[in-house]
Residue, then its C-alpha position, 0 to 999 in steps of 0.5 A: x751314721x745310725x743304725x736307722x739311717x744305715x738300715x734305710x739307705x740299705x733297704x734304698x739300695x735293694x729297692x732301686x736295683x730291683x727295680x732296675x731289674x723290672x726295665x727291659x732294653x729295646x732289643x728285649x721287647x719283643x717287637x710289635x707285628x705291625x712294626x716295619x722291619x726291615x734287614x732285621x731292623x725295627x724302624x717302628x710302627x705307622x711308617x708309610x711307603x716313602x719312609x720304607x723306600x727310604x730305608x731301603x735306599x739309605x740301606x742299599x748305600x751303607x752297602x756302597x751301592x748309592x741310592x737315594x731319589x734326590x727329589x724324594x729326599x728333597x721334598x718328603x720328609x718321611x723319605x728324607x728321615x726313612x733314608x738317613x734311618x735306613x743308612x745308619x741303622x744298616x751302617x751298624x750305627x743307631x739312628x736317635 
């Protein structure tokens, strides 16, 4: 390998870990005040009442305590996505 070629891939190497180091995680960003946070989850913002009620409900089942409005989950997707957010996140599990 040449010299050029070896000083090029080193100056590559050093410019891609330090923009590595310029990438937060999610869990180092601070979270937006009109996020919905619940049980110390950030489910995100805009999240209207039947997905906030469905968290609570998926949240309470990933307890044991089965709770779910069948109706509400039946025909209300926000619920339906709220539910099954609120049971995994509150499970341990992250919901993609």
């Amino acid at each position: 390998m040449s010299f050029k070629k070896s000083i090029l891939l080193s100056l590559l190497a050093v410019a891609m870990i330090s923009l590595l180091g310029c990438v937060g995680s999610e869990s180092s960003v601070a979270p937006n005040r009109d996020n919905f946070i619940y049980r110390g989850h950030d489910f995100g913002p805009d999240r209207d009442m039947a997905f906030q009620q469905g968290v609570m409900d998926g949240c309470k089942t990933s307890d044991g305590n089965y709770t779910k409005n069948h109706t509400a989950y039946e025909t209300d997707e926000s619920y339906h996505i709220g539910w099954e957010d609120g049971r995994l996140h509150c499970k341990g599990v992250s919901a993609q």
